[in-house]
Z-matrix of the N, CA and C atoms (Angstrom, degrees):
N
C 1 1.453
C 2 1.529 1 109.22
N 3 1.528 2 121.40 1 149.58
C 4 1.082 3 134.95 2 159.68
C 5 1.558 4 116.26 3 -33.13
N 6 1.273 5 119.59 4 167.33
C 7 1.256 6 139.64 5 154.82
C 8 1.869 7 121.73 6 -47.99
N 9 1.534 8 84.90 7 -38.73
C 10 1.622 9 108.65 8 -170.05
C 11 1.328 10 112.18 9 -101.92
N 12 1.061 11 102.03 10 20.77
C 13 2.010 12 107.64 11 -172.73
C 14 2.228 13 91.06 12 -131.00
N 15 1.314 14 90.17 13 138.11
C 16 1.409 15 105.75 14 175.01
C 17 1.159 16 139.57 15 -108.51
N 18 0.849 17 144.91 16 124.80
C 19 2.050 18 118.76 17 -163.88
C 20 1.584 19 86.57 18 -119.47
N 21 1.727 20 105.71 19 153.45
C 22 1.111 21 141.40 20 173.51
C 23 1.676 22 107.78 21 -0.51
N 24 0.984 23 104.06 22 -78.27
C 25 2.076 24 116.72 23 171.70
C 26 1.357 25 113.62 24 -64.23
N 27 1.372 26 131.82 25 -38.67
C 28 1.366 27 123.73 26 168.78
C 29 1.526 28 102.57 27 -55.66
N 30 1.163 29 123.38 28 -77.53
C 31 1.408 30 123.45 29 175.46
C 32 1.331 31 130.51 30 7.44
N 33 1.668 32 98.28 31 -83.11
C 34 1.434 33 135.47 32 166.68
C 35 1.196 34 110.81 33 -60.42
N 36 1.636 35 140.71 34 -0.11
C 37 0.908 36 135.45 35 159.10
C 38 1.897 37 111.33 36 -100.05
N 39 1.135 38 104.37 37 -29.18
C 40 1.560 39 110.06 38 169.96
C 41 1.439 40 114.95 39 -71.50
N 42 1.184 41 123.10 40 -22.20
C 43 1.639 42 126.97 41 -157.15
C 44 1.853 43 84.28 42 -105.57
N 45 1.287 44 119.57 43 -40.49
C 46 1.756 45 117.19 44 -165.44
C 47 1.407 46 124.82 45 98.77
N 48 2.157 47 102.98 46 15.13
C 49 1.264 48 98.07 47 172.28
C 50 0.918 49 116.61 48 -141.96
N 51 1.576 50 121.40 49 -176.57
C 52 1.612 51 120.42 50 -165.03
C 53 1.656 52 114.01 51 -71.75
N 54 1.564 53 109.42 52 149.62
C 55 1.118 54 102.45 53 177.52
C 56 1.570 55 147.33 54 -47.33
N 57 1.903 56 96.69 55 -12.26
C 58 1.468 57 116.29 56 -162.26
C 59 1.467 58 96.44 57 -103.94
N 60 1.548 59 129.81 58 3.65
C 61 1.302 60 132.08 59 -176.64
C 62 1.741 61 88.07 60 -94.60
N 63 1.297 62 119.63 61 -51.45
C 64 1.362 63 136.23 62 -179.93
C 65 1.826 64 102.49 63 -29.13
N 66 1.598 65 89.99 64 -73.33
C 67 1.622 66 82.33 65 -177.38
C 68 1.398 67 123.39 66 -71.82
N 69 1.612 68 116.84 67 -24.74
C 70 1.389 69 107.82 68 166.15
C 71 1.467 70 111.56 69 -48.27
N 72 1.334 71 122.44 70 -57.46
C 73 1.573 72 108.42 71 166.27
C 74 1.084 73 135.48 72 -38.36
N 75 1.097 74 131.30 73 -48.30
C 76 0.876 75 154.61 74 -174.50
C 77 2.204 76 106.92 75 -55.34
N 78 1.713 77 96.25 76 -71.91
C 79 1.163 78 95.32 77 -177.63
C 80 1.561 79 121.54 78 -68.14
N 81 1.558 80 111.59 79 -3.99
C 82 1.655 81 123.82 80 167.04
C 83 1.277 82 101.43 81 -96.40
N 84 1.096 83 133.90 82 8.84
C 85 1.789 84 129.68 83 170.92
C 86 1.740 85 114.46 84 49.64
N 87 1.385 86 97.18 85 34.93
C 88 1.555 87 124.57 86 172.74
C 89 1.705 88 86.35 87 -64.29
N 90 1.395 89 126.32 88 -116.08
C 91 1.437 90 135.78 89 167.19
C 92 1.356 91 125.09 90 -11.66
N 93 1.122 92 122.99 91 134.47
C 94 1.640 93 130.27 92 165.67
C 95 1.860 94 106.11 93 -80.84
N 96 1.695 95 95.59 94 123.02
C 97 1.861 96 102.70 95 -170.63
C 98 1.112 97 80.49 96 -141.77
N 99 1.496 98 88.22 97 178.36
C 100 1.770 99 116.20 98 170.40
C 101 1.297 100 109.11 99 -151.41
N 102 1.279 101 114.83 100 130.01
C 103 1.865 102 117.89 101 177.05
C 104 1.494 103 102.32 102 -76.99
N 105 1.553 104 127.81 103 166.71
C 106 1.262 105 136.31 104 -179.34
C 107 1.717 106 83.53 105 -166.33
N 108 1.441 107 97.65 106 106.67
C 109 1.137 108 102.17 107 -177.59
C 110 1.436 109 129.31 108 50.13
N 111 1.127 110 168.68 109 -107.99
C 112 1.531 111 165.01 110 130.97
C 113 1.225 112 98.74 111 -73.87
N 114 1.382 113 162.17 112 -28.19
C 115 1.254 114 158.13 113 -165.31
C 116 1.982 115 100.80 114 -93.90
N 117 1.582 116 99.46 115 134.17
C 118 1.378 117 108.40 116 177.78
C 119 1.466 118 110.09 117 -102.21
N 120 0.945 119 116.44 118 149.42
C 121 1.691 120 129.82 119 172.58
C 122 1.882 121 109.67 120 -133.74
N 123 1.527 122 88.32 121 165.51
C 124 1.842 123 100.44 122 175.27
C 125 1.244 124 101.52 123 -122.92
N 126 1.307 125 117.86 124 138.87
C 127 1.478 126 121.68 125 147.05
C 128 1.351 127 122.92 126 -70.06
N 129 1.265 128 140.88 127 106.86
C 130 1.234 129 164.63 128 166.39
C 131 1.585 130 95.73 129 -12.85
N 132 1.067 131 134.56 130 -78.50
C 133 1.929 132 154.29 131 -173.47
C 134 1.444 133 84.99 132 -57.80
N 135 1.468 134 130.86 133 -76.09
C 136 1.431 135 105.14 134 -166.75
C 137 1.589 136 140.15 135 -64.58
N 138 1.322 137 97.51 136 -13.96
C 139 1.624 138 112.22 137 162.63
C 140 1.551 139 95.53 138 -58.83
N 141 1.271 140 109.72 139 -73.06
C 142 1.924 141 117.91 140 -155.34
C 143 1.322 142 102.78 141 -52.90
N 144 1.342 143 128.29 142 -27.12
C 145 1.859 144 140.97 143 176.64
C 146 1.370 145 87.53 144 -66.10
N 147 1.836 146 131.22 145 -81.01
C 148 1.372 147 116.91 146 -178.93
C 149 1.057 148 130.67 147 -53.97
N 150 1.043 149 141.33 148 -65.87
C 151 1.731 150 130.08 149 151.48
C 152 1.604 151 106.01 150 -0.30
N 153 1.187 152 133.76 151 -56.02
C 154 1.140 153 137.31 152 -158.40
C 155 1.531 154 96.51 153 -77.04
N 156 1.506 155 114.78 154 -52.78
C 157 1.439 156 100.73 155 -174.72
C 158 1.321 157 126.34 156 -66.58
N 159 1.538 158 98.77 157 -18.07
C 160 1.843 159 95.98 158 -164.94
C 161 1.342 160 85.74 159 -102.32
N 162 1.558 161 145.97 160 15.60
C 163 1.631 162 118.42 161 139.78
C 164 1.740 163 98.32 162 -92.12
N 165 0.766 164 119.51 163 1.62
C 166 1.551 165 109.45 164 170.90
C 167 1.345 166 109.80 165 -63.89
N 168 1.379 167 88.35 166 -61.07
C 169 2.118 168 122.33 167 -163.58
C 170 1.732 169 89.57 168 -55.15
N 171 1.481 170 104.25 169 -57.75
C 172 2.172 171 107.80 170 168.67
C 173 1.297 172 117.85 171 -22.06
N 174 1.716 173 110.35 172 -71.95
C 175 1.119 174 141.24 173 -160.08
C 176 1.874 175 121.66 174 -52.21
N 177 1.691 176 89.61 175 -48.77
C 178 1.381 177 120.92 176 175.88
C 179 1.776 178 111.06 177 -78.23
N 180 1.162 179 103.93 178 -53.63
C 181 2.083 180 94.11 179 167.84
C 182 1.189 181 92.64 180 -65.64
N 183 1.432 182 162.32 181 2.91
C 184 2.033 183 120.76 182 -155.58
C 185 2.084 184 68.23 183 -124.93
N 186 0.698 185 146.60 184 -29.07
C 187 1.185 186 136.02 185 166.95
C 188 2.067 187 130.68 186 -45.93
């Protein structure tokens, strides 16, 4: 994989959480992934795009 592609533990190490929060996201379609065969990965840019929205989405309810 790319530079810009994440697997399961990279992820959860970029975001600051455990790996089993990862797939709970994951299997609630919280996170933007992609399967490759049975193995899941992140795109690097679409995490940092969500991150962005859900302090937006934060920002806009605490108002």
């Amino acid at each position: 994989m790319n530079k810009h592609t994440m697997t399961v533990i990279e992820a959860a190490e970029y975001l600051g959480v455990c790996k089993d929060t990862i797939y709970t996201m994951v299997r609630t379609n919280e996170i933007p992934h992609f399967r490759l065969r049975r193995r899941i990965f992140f795109s690097k840019d679409a995490i940092d795009k969500w991150i962005e929205e859900q302090e937006s989405t934060y920002k806009h309810q605490a108002i």
